[in-house]
MIKOLBA-47145 format. One record per residue (C-alpha): x, y, z; residue in three letters. Coordinates in pm, whole numbers. Example, Ala and Ser with C-alpha at 12.3 -4.5 7.8 and 13.67 -1.06 7.14 Angstrom:
2
px_py_pz_code
1230_-450_780_ALA $
1367_-106_714_SER $
This chain:
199
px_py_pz_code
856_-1217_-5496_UNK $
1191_-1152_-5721_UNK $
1219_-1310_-6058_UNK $
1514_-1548_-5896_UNK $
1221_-1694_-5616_UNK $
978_-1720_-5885_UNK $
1262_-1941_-6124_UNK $
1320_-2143_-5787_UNK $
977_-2194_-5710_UNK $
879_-2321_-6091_UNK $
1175_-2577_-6074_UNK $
1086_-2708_-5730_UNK $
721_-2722_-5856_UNK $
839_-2945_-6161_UNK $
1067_-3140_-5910_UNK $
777_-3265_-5744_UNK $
594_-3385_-6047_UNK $
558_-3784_-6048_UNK $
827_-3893_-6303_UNK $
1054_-3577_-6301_UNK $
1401_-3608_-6405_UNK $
1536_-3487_-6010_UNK $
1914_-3528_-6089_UNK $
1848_-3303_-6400_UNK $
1609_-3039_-6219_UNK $
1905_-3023_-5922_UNK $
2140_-2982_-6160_UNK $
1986_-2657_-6317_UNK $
1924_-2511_-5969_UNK $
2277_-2543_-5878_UNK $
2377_-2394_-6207_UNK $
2150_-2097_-6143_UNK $
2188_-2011_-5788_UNK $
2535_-2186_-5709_UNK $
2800_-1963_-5561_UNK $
3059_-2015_-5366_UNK $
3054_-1766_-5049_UNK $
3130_-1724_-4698_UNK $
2895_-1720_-4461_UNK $
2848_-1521_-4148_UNK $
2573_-1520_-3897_UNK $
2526_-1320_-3582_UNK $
2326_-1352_-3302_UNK $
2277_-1098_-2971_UNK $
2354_-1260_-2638_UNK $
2089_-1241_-2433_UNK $
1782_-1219_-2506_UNK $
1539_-1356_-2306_UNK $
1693_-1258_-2010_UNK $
1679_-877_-2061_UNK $
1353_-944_-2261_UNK $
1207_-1124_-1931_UNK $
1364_-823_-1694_UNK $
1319_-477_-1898_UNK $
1070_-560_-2145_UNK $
1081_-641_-2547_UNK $
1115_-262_-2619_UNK $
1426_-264_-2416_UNK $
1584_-513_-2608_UNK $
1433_-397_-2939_UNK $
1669_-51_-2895_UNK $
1968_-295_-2822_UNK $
1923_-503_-3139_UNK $
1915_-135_-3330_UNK $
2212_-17_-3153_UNK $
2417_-347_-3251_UNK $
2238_-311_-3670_UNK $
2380_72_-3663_UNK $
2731_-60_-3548_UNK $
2745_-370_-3750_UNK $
2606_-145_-4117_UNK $
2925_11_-4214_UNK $
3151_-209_-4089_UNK $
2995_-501_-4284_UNK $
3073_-227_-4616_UNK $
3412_-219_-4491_UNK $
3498_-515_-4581_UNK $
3284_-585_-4895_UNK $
2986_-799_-4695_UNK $
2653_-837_-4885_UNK $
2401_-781_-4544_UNK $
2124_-1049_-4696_UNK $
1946_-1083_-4362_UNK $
1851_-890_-4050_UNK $
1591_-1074_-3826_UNK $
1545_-940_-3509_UNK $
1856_-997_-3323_UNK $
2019_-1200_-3629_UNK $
2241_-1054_-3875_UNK $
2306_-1310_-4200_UNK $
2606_-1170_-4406_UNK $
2807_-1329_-4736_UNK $
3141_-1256_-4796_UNK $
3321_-1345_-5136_UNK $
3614_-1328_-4906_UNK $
3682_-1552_-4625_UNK $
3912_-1344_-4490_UNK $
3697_-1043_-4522_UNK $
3434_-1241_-4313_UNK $
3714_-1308_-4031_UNK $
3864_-938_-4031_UNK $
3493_-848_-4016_UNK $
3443_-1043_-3716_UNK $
3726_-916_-3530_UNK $
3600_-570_-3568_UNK $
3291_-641_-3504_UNK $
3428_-762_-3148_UNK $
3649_-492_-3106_UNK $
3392_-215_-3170_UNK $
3101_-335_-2938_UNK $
3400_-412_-2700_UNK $
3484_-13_-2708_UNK $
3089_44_-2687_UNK $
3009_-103_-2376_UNK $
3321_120_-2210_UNK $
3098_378_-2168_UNK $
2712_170_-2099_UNK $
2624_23_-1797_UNK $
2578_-355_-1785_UNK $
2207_-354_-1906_UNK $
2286_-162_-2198_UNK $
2615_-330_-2318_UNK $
2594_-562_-2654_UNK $
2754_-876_-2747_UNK $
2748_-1080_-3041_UNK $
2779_-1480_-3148_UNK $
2920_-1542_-3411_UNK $
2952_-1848_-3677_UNK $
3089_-1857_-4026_UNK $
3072_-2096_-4279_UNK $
3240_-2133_-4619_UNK $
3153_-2330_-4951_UNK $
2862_-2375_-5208_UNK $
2565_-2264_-5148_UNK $
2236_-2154_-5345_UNK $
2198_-1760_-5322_UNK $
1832_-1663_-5426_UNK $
1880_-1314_-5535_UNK $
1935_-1076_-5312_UNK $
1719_-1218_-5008_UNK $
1799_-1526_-4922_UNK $
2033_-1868_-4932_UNK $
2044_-2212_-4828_UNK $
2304_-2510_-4788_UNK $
2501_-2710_-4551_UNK $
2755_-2454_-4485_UNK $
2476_-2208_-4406_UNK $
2276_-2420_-4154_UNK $
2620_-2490_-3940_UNK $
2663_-2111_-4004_UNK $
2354_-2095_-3813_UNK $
2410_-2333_-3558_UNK $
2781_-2226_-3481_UNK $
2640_-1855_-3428_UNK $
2293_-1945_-3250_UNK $
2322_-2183_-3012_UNK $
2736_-2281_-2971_UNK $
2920_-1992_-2983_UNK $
2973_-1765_-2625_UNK $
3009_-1405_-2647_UNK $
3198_-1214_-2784_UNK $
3343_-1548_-2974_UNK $
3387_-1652_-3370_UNK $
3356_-2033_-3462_UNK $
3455_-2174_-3778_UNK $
3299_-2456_-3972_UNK $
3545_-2716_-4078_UNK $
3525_-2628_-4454_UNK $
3553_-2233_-4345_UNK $
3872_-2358_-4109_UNK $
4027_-2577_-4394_UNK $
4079_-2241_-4604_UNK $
4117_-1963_-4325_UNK $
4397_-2213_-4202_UNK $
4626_-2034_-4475_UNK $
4565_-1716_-4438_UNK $
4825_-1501_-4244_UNK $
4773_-1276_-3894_UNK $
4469_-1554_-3753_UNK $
4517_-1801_-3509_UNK $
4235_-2097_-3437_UNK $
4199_-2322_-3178_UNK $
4016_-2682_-3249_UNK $
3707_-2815_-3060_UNK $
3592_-3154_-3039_UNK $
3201_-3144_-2912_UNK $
2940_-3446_-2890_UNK $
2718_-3257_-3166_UNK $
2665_-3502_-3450_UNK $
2580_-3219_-3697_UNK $
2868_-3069_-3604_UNK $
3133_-3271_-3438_UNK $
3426_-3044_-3473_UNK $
3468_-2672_-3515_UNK $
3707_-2385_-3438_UNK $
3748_-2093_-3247_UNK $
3876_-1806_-3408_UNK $
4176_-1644_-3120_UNK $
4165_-1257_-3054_UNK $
């Protein structure tokens, strides 16, 4: 465990001590581990499918075909990679549109990578990003609002091959030049508007 968990863990510890000043407590953790970032997650399409017809190992060689394409590209635009758990790929970008350049390559690569596999071996990738506060523990992990719809948008809404935005992430990506959005209206309380980021 890191010095920044340990800090985290001491003031959640004193948080839960009958009478503790919470507001105060809060207020420290936000002042250590605040930062404003955008956030990217990634998830494989997929995988029960091919797990249920070729086998775990199968899909184990996919997910480190997709890390080995995603690695540099990530660099290339100046993403931190903070998580990669099995076919999930968590990534902060100081950026926003670093995150959304990111995503369109990411698309276009594994686009030009499945020219050449057949149809069990092709990849595709979900994809959500969020954008706002949120508390970075060191270098291994974060947590917030804009991280959880992160999560969602990328693991359970998003299709293939497609980028969602969280409101907050649209709000600023809305003024930046050469990207194009489209607005959806779902029936998902936690998240009852989003946008889809246009190839």
């Amino acid at each position: 465990m890191g010095k920044s968990e340990l800090i985290l863990e001491e003031l959640i510890s004193k948080r839960l001590c009958p009478g503790a000043n919470i507001d105060a407590i809060d207020h420290k953790i936000w002042t250590l581990f605040g930062e404003t970032w955008a956030v990217l997650c990634s998830d494989m399409s997929g995988f029960t499918i091919r797990t249920e017809r070729f086998g775990i190992i199968h899909f184990l060689t996919l997910i480190y075909e997709m890390r080995r394409i995603a690695k540099p590209l990530i660099l290339e635009h100046s993403g931190l990679l903070l998580k990669a758990e099995a076919d999930n790929l968590l990534v902060l970008f100081r950026d926003l549109n670093q995150a959304l350049l990111y995503a369109r390559d990411i698309h276009k690569t594994i686009a030009k990578y499945n020219e050449t596999k057949n149809v069990d071996y092709q990849l595709a990738v979900s994809i959500g990003i969020g954008y706002g506060r949120i508390l970075k523990i060191g270098d291994t992990d974060c947590y917030g609002n804009e991280v959880n719809r992160a999560f969602k948008l990328g693991e359970d809404i998003a299709q293939p091959h497609e980028t969602l935005l969280t409101p907050s992430a649209y709000e600023l990506a809305s003024n930046l030049p050469n990207f194009s959005f489209r607005k959806i209206i779902s029936h998902n309380r936690f998240l009852p508007e989003y946008y889809v980021l246009e190839e």
